[in-house]
Every structure is written in structure tokens, then in C-alpha cells.
N, C-alpha and C positions, 0 to 999 in steps of 0.2 A: 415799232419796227419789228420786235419780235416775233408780235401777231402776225404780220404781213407775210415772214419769212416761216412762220409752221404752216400759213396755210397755202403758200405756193409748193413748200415739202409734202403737202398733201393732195394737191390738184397734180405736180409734175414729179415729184422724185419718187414717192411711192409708187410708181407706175413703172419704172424702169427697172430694167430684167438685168443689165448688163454694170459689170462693176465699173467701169470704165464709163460708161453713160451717166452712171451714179455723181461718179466724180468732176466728171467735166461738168454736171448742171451744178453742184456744189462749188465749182472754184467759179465758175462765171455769175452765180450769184450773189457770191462774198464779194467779187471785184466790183460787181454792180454798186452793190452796197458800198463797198466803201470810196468809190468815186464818187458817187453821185450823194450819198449821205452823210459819208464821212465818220461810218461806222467799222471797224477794223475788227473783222470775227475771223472766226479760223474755220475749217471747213467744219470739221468734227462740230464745234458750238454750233454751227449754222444746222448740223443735219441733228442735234439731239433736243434743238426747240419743242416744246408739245405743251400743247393748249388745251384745256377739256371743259366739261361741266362733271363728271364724273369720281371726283375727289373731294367733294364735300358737298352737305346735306343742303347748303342753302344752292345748290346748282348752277351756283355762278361758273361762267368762262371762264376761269385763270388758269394762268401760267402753272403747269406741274413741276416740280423740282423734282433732279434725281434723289431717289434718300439717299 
């Protein structure tokens, strides 16, 4: 689920200019989610997900944490 939710934040929300446009794709995402999955995120968690290969040497996908 996580996955799913960094890379729609990187196809649509990193795209928009306006903070307001920010926010409204961020709360219509979490309600998505949590109707239909039954996942309960808060906007802020939904928009600091980030995924990479970039954080370690064997280049795997995963999930970054903030330090």
C-alpha cells in the first residue's frame, strides 16, 4: 500500500503548483484509502512516503525512512 501511495505522489502530487491542489489530492487520497482499504493515514504520512534504490549498495527498491 505504501508503494502504491509514493508512486501515485510521484505520477500526480509532485506535479502540482498550487497548495491547495496539494491538499485536496492528499485528502481524497487518504479517504480513498481508507474506505476502500481500510488504511487510516493522515495527510502529512500519505505525502512523506518515498521509495528509492538509492540508499543502499545492493540497489534494492525500499522504503526510506526519515532519520
Amino acid at each position: 500500500m505504501s508503494l502504491w501511495m509514493h508512486e501515485t505522489n510521484r505520477v500526480f502530487f509532485d506535479r502540482l503548483v498550487d497548495d491547495k491542489d496539494k491538499d485536496f489530492f492528499l485528502a481524497l487520497s487518504t479517504e480513498k484509502v481508507k474506505m476502500n482499504l481500510d488504511f487510516d493515514w493522515t495527510k502529512e504520512y500519505a505525502r512523506d512516503i518515498l521509495f528509492g534504490d538509492f540508499s543502499n549498495k545492493q540497489k534494492d527498491y525500499i522504503r526510506i525512512e526519515n532519520p
